[in-house]
N, C-alpha and C positions, 0 to 999 in steps of 0.2 A: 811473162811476169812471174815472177817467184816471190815465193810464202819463204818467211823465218818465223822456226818457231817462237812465241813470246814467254819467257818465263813468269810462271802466276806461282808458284805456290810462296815460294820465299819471301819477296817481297810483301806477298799482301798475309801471311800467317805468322810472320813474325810480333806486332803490335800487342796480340793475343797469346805471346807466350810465358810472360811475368805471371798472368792472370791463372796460365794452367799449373806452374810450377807454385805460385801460392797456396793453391786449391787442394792441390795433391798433398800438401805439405801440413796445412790445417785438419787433413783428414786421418794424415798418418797419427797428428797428435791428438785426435780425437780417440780414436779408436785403442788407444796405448794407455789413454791416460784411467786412473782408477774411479771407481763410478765415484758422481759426486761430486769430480773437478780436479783439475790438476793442484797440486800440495807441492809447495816449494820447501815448506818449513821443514823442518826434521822433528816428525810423531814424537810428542810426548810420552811418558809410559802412563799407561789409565790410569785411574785410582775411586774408587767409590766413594760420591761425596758423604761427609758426616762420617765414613770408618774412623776408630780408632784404636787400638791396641787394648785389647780386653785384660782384665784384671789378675794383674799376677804377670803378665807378660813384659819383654823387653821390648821399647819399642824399636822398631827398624834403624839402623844407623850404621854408615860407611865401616867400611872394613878400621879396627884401629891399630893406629900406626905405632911406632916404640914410644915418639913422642908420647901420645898420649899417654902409653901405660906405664911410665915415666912418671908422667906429672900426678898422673891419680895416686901412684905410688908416694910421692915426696906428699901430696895434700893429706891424705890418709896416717903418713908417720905426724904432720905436723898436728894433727887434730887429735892424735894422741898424746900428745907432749901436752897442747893445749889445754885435753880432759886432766890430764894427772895436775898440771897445775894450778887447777880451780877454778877454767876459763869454759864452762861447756859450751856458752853461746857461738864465742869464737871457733870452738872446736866443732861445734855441728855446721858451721859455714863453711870448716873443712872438709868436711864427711860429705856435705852433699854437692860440692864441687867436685870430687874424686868421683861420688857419682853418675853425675853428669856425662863426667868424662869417658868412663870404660862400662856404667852401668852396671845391672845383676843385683844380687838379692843376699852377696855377704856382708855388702855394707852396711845394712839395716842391722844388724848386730850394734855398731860402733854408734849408727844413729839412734839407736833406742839407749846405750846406754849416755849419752852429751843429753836425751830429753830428760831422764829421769832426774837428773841435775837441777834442771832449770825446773825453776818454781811452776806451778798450775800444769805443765806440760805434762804430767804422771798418764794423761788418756792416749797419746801420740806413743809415749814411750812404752807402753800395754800393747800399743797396736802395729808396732814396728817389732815386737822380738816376737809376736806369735805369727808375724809375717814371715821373721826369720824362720824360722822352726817349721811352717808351712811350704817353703819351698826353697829350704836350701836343706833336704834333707844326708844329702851326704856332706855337712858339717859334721867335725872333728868332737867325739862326745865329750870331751870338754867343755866345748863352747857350748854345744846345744847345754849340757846340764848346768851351765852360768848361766844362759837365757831362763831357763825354766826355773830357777833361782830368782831373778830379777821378775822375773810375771808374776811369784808368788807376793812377792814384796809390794809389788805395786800393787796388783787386785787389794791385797789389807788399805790402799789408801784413796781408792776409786770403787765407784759403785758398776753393776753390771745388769744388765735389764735385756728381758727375753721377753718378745713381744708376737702373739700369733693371734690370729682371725680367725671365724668364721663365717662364710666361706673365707678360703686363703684367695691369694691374689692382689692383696690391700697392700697400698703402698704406705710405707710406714715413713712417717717425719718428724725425728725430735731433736725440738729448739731451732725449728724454719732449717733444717738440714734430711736432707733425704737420704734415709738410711739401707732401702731395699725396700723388696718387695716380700709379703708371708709366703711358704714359710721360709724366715732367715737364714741364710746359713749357719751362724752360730750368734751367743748374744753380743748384746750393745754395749762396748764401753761407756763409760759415759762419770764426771765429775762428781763426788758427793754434792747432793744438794737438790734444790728443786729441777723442773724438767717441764718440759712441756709434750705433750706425746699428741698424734696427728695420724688419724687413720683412713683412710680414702680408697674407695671402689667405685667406680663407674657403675650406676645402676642402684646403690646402696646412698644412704644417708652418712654424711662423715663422723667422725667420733670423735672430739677433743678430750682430753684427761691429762693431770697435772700430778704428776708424783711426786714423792722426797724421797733420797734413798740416804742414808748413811755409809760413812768410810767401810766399805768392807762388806756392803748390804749386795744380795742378790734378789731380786725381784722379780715379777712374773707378771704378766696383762695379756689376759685374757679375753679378747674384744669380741661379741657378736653385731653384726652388720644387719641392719634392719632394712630390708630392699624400699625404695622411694614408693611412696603411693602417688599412682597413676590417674586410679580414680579420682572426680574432680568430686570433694566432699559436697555429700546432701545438704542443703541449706536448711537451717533449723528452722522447725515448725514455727508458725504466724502465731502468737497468743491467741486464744478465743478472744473475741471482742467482748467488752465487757458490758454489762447488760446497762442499756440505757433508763437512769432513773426519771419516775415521773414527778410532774414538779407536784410539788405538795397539797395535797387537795386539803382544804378548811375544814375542818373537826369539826364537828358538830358540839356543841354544846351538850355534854354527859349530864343525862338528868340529876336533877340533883337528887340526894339521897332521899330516900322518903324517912318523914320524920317516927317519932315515934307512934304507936298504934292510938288513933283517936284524936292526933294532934289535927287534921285536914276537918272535924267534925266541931272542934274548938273552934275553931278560928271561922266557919261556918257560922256558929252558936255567935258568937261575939257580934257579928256583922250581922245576922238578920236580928237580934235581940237591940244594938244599938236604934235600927233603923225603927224596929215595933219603939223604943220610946219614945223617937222623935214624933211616929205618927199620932202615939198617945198624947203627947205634947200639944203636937198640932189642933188636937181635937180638942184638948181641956180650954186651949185660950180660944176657939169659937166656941165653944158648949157657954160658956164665961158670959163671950160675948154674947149669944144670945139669949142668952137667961137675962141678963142685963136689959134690951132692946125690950124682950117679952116682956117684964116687971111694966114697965112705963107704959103698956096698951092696958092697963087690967082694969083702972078707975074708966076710962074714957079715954075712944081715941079720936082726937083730932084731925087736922089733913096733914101737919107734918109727922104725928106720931106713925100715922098710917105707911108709910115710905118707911120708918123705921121698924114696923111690924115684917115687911118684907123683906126686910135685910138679916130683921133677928132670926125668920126662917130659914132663907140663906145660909146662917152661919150656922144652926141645926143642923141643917144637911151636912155641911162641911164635917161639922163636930162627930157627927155621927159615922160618917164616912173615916178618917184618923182617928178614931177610936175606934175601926173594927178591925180596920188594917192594922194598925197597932197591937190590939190584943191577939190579933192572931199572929201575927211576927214573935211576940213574947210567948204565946205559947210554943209557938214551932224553936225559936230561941232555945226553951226550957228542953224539947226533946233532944235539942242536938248534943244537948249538953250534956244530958242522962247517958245516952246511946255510948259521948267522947269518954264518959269515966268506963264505961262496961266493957269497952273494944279494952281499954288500954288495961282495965285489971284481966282478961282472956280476950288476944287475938285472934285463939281460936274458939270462940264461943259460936253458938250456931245463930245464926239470923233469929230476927224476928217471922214468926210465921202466924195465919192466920188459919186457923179450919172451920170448918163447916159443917156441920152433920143434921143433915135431914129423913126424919122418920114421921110414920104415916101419922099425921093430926100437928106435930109437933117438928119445932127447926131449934139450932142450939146453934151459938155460934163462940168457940175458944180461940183465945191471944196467946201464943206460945215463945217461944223465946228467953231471951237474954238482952238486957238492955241498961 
């Protein structure tokens, strides 16, 4: 019996070879490609966002063609012809189309003099020839000393305003336009007339102020910057409470004045001297009556006379009773009355006083006073 060899590799490793020529091939472009991922597009050139072309500079712009410096040239003569024949408006729409065109810093020449033409434009046409004159220093001194000519001219018809902080750093704004930051570089042009001026620092309180300047005026603002208070202010003191009043307590009735000296002795004297002659009174109409009752017992008294003998003593008694109290009220009456004249001729008279003096066998008795 005989063996043949069987062929294995070909037939059974072939199925599996798309898979290795893929593999190998996704690896080749792995490894080739730049970190990050493969880039079909063709790299832009970078550029930092918000850059812009800092002041005084040209900005970036393709090489220029003859075309170009061509047409700047023909716009340029036309915007001359334009000025000389009394068109500045049209002719500064030539001037900044030439511009445009080739750029740089000698046109401002041509456009400062198409502004000074045009009405209210005298601040643009100030600020385009000292532009000239700042960076196109290798002008022809002709032309510079007609610049310096036309700024004299204009300054007579615009005001100029120089404005610094303290501290510096404040950004300055006037008439809602941002002018720089202190200290400026040089002053502000700026229109005869009023102004609004705008002072602001991070950290400080802002400053508003309102000038006027006259044609021809230079002025000066001086601004100090007051930093923000931080401190949260002390709340002002509580008033004292205020003293709580009591309700009104009832007065007393203020004695009345006392009258004059002797007056309280009167009126005493009146009232017990009234009273002594009512009891006087009293006693004379039973003294009356009984004298009367007594007369009719004296012949002979009967049984009814007898009941009237004891009535008439009754009325004795009475009579005799109101007739003592009586005289003694008028007398005491009389002293008070004595006493009210003596007080009131001397209030300060001294009392009445009574002394006494006893020696051996013998007594004495003295009434002293004033009465």
């Amino acid at each position: 019996m005989s063996c043949r060899n069987k062929p294995v590799g070909p037939r059974h490793s072939s199925r599996f070879l798309p898979v290795a020529v893929a593999a190998v091939v996704v690896m080749i472009l792995l490894l080739g490609a730049p970190r990050g991922g493969i880039n079909v597009a063709k790299a832009q050139p970078a550029t930092m966002p918000g850059a812009s072309p800092s002041a005084g500079e040209t900005p970036s712009r393709q090489p220029l063609t003859e075309a170009d410096k061509q047409a700047a040239l023909a716009a340029t003569k036309e915007g001359n012809r334009l000025l000389v024949a009394g068109k500045p408006e049209l002719a500064l729409a030539r001037f900044e189309e030439a511009h445009r065109l080739v750029g740089g810093d000698k046109l401002r020449f041509n456009m400062g003099q198409a502004l000074a033409a045009i009405p209210r434009r005298e601040v643009d046409a100030y600020e385009q020839f000292r532009a000239f004159l700042a960076r196109v220093p290798s002008a022809a001194p002709a032309t510079r000393a007609a610049a310096e000519v036309e700024i004299a001219k204009l300054k007579a018809r615009i005001g100029v305003l120089s404005v610094s902080t303290e501290p510096e750093g404040a950004a300055v704004t006037i008439d809602d336009r941002l002018r720089g930051s202190t200290p400026l570089v040089e002053p502000i042009a700026v229109a005869a007339g009023k102004h609004a001026i705008r002072v602001e620092r991070q950290g400080y309180d802002s400053v508003v102020r309102s000038v006027t300047l006259a044609p021809g005026q230079e002025l000066s603002q001086v601004v100090s910057l007051v930093p923000v208070a931080t401190a949260t202010a002390e709340p002002a003191p509580m008033p004292p409470p205020l003293p709580q009043s009591s309700p009104p307590q009832p007065s007393s009735p203020s004695p009345e004045p006392a009258g004059p000296p002797g007056a309280a002795r009167r009126r005493a004297a009146w009232i017990v001297g009234g009273a002594g002659l009512l009891a006087v009174g009293v006693g004379s109409i039973f003294a009356v009556r009984a004298t009367s009752l007594a007369h009719g017992c004296d012949a002979g008294c009967t049984a009814p006379q007898y009941a009237d003998n004891g009535r008439a003593r009754t009325s004795a008694a009475i009579a005799d009773l109101g007739l003592g109290v009586g005289l003694a009220a008028l007398g005491a009456a009389t002293f008070l009355f004595v006493t009210s004249r003596a007080q009131a001729t001397s209030a300060a008279a001294p009392p009445v006083r009574l002394d006494v003096a006893l020696a051996s066998g013998t007594a004495a008795v003295a009434l002293g006073g004033s009465w």
